[in-house]
C-alpha positions as CSV (number, residue, x, y, z in Angstrom):
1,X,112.2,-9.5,-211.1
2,X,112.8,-13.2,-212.3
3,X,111.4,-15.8,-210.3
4,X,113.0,-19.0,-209.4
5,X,111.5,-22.7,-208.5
6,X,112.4,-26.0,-207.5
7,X,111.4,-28.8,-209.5
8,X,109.9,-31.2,-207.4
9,X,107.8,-34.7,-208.1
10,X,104.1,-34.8,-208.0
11,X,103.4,-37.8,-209.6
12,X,103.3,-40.0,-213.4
13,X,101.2,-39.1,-215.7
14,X,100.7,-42.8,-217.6
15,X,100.0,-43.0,-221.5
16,X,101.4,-39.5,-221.9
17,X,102.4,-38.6,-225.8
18,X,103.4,-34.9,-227.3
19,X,103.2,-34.2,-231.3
20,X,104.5,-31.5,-232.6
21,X,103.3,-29.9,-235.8
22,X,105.9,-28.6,-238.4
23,X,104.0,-25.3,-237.9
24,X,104.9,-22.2,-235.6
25,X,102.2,-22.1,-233.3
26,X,101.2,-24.1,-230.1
27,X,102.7,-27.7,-230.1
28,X,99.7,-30.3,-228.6
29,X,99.8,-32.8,-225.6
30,X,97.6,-35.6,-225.4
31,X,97.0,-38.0,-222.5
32,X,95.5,-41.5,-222.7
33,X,93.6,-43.1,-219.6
34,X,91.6,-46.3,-219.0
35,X,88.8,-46.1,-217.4
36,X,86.4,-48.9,-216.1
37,X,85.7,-51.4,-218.6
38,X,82.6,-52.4,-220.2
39,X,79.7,-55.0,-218.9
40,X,80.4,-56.6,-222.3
41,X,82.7,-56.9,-225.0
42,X,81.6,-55.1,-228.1
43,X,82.5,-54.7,-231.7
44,X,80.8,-52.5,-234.3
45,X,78.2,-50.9,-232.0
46,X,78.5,-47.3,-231.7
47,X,78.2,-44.4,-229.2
48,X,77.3,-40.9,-228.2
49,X,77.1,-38.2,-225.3
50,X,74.2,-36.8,-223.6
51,X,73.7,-35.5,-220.3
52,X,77.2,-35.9,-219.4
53,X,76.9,-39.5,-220.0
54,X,78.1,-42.0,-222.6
55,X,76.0,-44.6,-224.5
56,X,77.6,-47.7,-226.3
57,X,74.7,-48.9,-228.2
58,X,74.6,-52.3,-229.8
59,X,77.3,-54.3,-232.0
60,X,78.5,-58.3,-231.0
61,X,80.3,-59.6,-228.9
62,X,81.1,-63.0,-231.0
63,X,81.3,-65.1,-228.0
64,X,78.6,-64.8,-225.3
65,X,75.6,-65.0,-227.7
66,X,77.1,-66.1,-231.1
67,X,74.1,-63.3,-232.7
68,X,75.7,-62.4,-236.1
69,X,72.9,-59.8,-236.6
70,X,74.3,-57.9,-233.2
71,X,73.2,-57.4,-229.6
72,X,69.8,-55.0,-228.2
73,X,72.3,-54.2,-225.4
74,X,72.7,-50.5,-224.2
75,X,75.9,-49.9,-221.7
76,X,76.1,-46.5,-220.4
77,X,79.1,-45.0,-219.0
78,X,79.1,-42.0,-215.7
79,X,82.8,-40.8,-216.1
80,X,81.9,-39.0,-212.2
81,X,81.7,-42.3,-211.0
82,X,83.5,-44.0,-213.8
83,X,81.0,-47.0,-213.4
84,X,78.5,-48.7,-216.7
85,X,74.8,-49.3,-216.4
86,X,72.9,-51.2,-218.5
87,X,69.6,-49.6,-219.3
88,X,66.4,-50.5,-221.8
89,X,67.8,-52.7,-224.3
90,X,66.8,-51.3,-228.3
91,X,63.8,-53.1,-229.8
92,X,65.9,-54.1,-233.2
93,X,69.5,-55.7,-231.9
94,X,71.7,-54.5,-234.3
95,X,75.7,-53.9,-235.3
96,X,77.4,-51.9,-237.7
97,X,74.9,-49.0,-236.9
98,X,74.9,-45.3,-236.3
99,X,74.0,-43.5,-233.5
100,X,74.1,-39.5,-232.5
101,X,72.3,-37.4,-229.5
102,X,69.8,-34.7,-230.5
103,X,68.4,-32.2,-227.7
104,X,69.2,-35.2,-225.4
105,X,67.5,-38.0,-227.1
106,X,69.6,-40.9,-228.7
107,X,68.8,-42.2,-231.8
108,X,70.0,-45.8,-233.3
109,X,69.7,-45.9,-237.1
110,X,70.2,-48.8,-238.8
111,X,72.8,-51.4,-238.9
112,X,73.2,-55.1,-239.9
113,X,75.4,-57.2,-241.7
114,X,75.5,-58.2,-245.3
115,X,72.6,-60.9,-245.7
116,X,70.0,-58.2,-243.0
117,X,70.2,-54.7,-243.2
118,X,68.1,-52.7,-241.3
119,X,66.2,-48.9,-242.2
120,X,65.2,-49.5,-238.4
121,X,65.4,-45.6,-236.7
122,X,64.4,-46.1,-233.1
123,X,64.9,-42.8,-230.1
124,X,65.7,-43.7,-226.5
125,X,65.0,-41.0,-223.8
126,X,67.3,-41.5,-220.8
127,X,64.4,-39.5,-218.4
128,X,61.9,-42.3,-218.8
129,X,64.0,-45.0,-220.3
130,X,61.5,-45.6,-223.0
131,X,62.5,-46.7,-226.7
132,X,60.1,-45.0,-229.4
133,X,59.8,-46.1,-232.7
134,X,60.5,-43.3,-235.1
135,X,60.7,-43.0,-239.4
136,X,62.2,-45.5,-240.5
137,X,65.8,-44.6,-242.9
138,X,64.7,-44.3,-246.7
139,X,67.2,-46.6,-247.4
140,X,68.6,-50.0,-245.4
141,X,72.2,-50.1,-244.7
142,X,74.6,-50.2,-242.3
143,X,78.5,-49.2,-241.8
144,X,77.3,-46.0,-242.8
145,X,78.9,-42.8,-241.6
146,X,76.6,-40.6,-238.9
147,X,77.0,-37.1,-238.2
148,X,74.8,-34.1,-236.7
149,X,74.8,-30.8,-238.1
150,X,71.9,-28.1,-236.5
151,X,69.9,-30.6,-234.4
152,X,69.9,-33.1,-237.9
153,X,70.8,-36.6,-238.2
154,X,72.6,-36.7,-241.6
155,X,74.3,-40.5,-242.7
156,X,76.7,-41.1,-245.5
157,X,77.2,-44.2,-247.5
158,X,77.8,-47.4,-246.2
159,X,76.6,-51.1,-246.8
160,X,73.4,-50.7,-248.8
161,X,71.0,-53.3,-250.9
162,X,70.9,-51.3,-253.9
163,X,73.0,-48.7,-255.3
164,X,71.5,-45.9,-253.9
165,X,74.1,-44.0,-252.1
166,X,72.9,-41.4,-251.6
167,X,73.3,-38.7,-248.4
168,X,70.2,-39.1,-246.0
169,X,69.2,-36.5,-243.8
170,X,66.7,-37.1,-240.7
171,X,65.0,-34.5,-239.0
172,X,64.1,-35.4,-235.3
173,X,61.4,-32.4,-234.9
174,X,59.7,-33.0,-237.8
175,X,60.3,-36.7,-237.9
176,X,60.9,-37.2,-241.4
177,X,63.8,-37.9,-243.5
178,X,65.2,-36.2,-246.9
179,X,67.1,-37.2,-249.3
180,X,70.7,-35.5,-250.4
181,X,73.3,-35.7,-253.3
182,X,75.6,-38.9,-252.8
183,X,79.6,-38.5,-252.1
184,X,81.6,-38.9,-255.0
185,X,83.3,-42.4,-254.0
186,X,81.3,-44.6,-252.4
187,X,82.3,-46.1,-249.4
188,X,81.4,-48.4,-246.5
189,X,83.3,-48.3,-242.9
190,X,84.3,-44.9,-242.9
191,X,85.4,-42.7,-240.2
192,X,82.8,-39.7,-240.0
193,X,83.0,-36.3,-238.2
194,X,81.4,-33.2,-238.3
195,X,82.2,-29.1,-237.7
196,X,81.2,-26.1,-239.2
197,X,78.8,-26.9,-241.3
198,X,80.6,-29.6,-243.1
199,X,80.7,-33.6,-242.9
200,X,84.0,-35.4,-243.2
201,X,83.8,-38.7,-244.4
202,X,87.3,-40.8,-244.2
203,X,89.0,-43.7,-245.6
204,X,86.4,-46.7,-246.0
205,X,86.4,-49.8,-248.8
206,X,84.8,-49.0,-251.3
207,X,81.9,-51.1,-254.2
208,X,84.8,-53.2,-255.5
209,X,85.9,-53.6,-251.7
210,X,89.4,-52.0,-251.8
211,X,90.7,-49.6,-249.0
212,X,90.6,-46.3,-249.8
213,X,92.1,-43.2,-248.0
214,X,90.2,-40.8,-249.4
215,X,88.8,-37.1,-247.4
216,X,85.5,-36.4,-248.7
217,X,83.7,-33.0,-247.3
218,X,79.5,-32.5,-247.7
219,X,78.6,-28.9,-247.0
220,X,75.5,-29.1,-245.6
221,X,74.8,-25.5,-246.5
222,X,75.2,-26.1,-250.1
223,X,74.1,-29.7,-250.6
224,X,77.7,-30.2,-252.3
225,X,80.9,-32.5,-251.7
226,X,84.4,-32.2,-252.4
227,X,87.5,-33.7,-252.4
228,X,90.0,-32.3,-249.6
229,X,93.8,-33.9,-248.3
230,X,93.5,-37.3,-248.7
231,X,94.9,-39.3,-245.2
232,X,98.3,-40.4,-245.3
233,X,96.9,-44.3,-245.4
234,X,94.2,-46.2,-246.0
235,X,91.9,-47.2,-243.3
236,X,88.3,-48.8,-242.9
237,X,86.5,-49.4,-239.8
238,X,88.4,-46.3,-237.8
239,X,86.6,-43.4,-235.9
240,X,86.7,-39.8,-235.7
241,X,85.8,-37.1,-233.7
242,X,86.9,-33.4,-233.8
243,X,88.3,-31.1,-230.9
244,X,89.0,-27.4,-231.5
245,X,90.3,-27.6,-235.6
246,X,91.8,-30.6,-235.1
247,X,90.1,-34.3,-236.5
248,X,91.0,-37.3,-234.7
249,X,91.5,-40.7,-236.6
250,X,91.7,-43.5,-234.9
251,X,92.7,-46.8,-235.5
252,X,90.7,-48.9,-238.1
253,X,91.7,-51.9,-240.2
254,X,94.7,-52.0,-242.7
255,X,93.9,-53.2,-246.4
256,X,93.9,-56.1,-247.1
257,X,94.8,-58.1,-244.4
258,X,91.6,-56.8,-242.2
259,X,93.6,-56.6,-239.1
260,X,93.9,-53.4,-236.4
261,X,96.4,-51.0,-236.7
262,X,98.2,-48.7,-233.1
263,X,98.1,-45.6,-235.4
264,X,96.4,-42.6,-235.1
265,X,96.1,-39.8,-237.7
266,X,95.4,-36.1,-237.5
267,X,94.0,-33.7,-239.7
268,X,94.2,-29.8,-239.9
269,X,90.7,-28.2,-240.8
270,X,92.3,-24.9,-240.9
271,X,95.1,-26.0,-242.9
272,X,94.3,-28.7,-245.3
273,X,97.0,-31.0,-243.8
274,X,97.3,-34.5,-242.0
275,X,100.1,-35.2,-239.3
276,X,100.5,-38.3,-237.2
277,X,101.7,-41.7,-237.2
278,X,100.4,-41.3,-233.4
279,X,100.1,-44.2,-231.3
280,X,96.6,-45.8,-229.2
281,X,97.3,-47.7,-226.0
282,X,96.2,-50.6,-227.9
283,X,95.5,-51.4,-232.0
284,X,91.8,-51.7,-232.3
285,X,89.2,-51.6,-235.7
286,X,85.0,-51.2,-235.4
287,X,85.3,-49.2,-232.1
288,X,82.9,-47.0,-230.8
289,X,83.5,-42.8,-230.2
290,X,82.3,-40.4,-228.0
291,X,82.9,-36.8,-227.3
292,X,82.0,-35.2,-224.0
293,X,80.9,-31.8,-223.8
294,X,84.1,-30.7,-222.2
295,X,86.3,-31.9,-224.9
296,X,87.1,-35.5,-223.9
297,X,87.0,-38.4,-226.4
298,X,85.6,-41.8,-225.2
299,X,87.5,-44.8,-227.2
300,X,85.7,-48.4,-226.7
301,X,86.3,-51.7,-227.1
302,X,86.8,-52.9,-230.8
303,X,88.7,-56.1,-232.2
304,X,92.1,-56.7,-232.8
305,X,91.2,-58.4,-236.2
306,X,88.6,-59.2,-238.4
307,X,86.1,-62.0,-236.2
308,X,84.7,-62.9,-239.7
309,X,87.5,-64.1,-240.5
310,X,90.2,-64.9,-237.8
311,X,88.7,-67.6,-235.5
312,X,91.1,-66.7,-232.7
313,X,90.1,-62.6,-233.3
314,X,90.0,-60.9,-230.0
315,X,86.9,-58.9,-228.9
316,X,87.3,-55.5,-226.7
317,X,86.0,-54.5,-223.2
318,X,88.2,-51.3,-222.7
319,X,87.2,-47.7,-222.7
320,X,90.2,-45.2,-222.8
321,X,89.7,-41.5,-222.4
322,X,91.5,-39.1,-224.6
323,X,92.6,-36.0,-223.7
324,X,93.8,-33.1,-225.4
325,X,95.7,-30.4,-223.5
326,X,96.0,-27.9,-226.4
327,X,92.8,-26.8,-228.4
328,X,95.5,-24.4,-230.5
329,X,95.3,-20.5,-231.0
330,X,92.2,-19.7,-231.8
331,X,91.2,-20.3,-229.1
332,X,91.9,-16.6,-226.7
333,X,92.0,-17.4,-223.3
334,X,94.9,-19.7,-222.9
335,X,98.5,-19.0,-222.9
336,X,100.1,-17.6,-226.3
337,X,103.8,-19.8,-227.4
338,X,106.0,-20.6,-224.6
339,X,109.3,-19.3,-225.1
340,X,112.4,-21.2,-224.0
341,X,115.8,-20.1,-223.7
342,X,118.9,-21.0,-223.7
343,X,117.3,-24.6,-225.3
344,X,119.9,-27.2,-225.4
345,X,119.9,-26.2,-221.7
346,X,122.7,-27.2,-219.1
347,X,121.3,-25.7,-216.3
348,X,119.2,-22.8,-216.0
349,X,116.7,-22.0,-218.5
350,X,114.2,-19.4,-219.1
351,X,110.5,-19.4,-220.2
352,X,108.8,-16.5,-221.6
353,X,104.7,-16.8,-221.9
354,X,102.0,-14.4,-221.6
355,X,98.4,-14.6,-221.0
356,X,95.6,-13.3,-222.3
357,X,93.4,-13.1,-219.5
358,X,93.8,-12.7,-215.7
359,X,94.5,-16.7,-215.4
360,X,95.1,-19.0,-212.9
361,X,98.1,-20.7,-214.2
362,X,100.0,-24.1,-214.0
363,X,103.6,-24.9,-215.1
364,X,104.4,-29.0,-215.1
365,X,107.4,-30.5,-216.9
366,X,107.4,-34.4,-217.8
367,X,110.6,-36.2,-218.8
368,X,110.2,-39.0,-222.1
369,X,108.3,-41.9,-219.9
370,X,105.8,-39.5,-218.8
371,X,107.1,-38.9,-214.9
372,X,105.7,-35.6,-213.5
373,X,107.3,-32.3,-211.8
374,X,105.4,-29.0,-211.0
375,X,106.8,-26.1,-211.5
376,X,104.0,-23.6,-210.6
377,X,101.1,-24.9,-208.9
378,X,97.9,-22.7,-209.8
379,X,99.3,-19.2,-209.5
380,X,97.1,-16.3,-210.5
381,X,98.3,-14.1,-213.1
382,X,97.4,-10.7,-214.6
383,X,96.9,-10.3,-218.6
384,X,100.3,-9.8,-220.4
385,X,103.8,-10.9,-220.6
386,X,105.4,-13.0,-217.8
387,X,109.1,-14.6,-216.5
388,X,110.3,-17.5,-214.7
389,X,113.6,-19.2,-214.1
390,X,113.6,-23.1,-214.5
391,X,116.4,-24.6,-212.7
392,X,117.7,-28.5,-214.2
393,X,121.1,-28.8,-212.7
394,X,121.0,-32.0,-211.7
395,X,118.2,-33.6,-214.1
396,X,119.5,-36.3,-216.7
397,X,120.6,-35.6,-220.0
398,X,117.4,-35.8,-222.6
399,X,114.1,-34.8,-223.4
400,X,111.6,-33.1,-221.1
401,X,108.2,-31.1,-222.3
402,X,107.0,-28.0,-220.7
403,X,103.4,-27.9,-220.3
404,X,101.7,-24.3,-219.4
405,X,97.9,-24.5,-218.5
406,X,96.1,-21.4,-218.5
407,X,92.0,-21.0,-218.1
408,X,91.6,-25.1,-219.2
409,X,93.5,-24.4,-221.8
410,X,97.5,-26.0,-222.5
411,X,100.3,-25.4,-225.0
412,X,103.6,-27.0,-224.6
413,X,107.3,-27.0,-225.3
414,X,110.1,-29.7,-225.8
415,X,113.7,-29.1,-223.9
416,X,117.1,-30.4,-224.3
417,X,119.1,-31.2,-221.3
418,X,122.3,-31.6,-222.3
419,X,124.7,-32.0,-219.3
């Protein structure tokens, strides 16, 4: 028996954008929201998650203490209250640095700017708010990329005093750092993420300062690097993170002109492919990343160009959540591919899904600006292959996206209404 629903409004959904790939499995959603901003504006620091908490560590602010070596600060984000705290500043102020979570400790590695550069490695524990001094990094730099693989520290590249650039790893346990073969091309400012067992490094400048676009890949299994899909521009000072088999790019500075770009770039682990131009709520370069344990990326502050060298440059507060509703198919628990039919629609149309678990399962429809409808509110379904009549007589003539949401987990579907 087909079952039919009223549309009917629950609400807007603000900074809402679908992609589609050109594949045939699940399209993605994504959802952009700002949250509370921070205490103070920061460029260049950088940030993690522990304990369900986010930590902006360091970077400048250009304007409130004019410290061109960066700030001691630490601003720490609750998303359940969606309020910042400022806790035990770091004993080195610092910019340009790296820091990454182990076993709930956060670590802030180097950092600096041209003239200093800092091998400073210095643990925080947020249950006694107590900085410890650990090994120092073999090497001084900053801008470097920062990734952990198995409860390791390992950082890539970036600004150094001499030429050795090579891959450092740092073992918190153990305390003690070794060294690792260096990535083919050099680079400085490079978006970073790891999964797998592999480090991607992306984009950067490189030693003669030109932008690059390259995808470099360390296997931390085999101490080896290699070239993979190279993103579809060049980028330096842009950020990364990775949900499901999916790498997020964000923003960064377009060469040569040192300014932020709006775009957004994804790349396809599984696939060996980049998709995008995607748009960010607002163009920032030198921002800070964070991903939560369930999945959300944390986006803050930035600049909107080079304060170097624009005097009237523009120096961040925000913090914008990002949100993916589709982790893809490999994931088993969701819904498998909607199914729409007749699509052009004129009035009634029909969606096939099926599930592949007894699921408590949504159905929303947006229009193009984002504007909300349910279709099925949270209604419990058994594994296997289900039915349900849409009816749109009445909507306007466009674009709509059907979203399904099964077990946490989304896939979604454009729709014609033709009239």
């Amino acid at each position: 028996m087909k079952k039919i629903y009223p549309l009917w409004v629950s609400g807007l959904m603000t900074f809402l954008w679908i992609s589609f790939t050109g594949f045939s499995t699940l399209a993605q959603g994504y959802q952009w929201t700002e949250a509370n901003e921070m205490m103070y504006p920061s460029v260049a620091h950088s940030a993690c998650s522990t304990g369900g908490k986010i930590f902006a560590v360091g970077g400048t602010d250009k304007t409130l203490h004019n410290n061109e070596y960066g700030e001691s600060w630490v601003q720490v984000f609750d998303p359940a209250t969606n309020s910042w705290t400022e806790v035990a500043p770091m004993p080195t102020p610092r910019m340009m640095l790296g820091v990454a979570s182990v076993n709930g400790i956060v670590y802030a590695i180097g950092g600096g700017y041209f003239g200093y550069l800092s091998s400073a490695n210095e643990a925080y524990d947020p249950s006694t708010g107590v900085w410890t001094i650990k090994a120092s990094k073999p090497s001084p730099g900053s801008s470097f990329g920062i990734c952990v693989v198995n409860n390791k520290i390992y950082t890539v590249g970036g600004m150094k005093e001499n030429n050795d650039w090579s891959t450092e790893v740092y073992d918190p346990l153990t305390d003690q750092w070794s060294t690792l073969p260096a990535m083919p091309h050099p680079v400085a400012g490079m978006a970073c993420a790891s999964v797998n067992g592999k480090i991607y490094v992306i984009g950067g400048v490189d030693l003669n300062y030109n932008g690059v676009n390259f995808l470099q890949v360390f296997d931390v299994t085999t101490n080896t690097w290699e070239y993979k899909q190279h993103m579809p521009a060049t980028r330096f000072g842009a950020v990364a993170a990775v949900v499901g088999n999916k790498i997020y790019v964000f923003g960064g500075a377009v060469w040569p002109v040192n300014t932020a770009t709006q775009s957004f770039y994804i790349y396809d682990i599984t696939t060996n492919t980049w998709s995008g131009d995607e748009s960010l709520p607002i163009p920032t370069q030198w921002a800070a990343i964070a991903l939560s344990d369930d999945n959300t990326i944390y986006l803050s502050a930035g600049e909107n160009k080079c304060m170097m060298t624009y005097p009237d440059a523009i120096v961040y507060k925000f913090l914008y959540k990002f949100k993916v509703f589709n982790l893809g198919l490999e994931n088993p628990v969701g819904p498998e591919i909607i199914r729409v039919s007749p699509n052009p629609v004129s009035d009634l149309v029909l969606v096939n899904y099926s599930t592949a678990n007894y699921s408590n399962v949504t159905l929303e429809m947006f229009n193009a600006t984002g504007s909300g409808m349910k279709i099925q509110d949270h209604r419990l379904e058994n594994r296997g292959k289900h039915e349900i009549t849409v009816n749109m007589t009445g909507f306007a003539a466009g674009i709509y996206f059907l979203r399904i949401t099964a077990e946490g987990v989304s896939a979604v579907r454009k729709i014609l209404k033709v009239k």
